[in-house]
N, C-alpha and C positions, 0 to 999 in steps of 0.2 A: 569647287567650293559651293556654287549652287546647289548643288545634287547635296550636301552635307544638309545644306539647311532646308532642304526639302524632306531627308530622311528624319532629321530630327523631328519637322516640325508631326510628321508620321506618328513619331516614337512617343513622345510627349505624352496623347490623349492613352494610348495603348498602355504605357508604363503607369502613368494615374487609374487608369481601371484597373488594373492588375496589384499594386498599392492596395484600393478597396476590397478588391475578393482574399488575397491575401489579410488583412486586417479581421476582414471578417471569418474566415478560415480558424484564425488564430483564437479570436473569441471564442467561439463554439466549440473549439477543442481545448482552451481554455474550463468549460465548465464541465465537457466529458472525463475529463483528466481529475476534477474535483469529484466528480460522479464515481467514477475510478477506484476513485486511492480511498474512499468513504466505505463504498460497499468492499475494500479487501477489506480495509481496516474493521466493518462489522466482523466478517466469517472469519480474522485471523483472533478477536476477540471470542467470539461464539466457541470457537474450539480450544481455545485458551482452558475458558471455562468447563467446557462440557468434559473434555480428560482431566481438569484440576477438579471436580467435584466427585467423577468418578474415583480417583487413586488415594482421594483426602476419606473417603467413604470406606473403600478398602484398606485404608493405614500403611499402603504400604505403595510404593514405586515399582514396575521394573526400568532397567537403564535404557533403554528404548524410548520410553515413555517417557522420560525425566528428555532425553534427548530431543522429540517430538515435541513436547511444551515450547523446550528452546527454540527452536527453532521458526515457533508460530510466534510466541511470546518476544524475542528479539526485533524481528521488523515490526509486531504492531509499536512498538515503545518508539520505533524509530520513524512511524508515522506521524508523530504528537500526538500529546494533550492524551496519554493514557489515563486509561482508568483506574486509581487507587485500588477495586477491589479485584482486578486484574492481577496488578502487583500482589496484593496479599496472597491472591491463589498460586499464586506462581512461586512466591515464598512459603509457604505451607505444603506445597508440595517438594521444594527441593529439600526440608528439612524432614519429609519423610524417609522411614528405612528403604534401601534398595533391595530389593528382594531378586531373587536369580531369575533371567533374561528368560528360563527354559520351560516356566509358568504359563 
């Protein structure tokens, strides 16, 4: 029974430090995680655009491409707080013709 209260009294300072680094861990990868998910959400928006202004240019889609929109276009939406003008391109371009794949 001594020896318990001896190991404890051990464990105590050791598990409290380890509480802080832990804490702190969490914080800081807390704000790499926001850092993260920001700059995907820039590049999955930047390419949203950059192939919606190209295909809305050319009049026309191929299904690859209408495919590849989706595909950037679905997780930036599921990031939040998209962009309206995101939306629009992404709806402007699926209401273009599809033109064959072999183009």
């Amino acid at each position: 029974m001594e020896n318990l209260s001896e190991v404890m009294t051990a464990l105590v300072p050791l598990l409290a430090a380890f509480c802080g680094w832990a804490t702190g861990r969490l914080r800081k990868g807390s704000k790499e995680t926001a850092a993260i998910k920001s700059g995907l959400k820039g590049l999955l928006r930047a390419k949203v655009i950059d192939l919606g202004l190209h295909y809305v240019e050319d009049q026309e889609i191929p299904p690859y491409g209408l495919e590849t929109m989706r595909s950037c276009y679905d997780p930036y939406m599921a990031l939040g707080d998209g962009d309206p003008a995101v939306s629009h391109i992404m709806k402007k371009c699926e209401s273009l013709p599809v033109r064959s794949g072999r183009d």
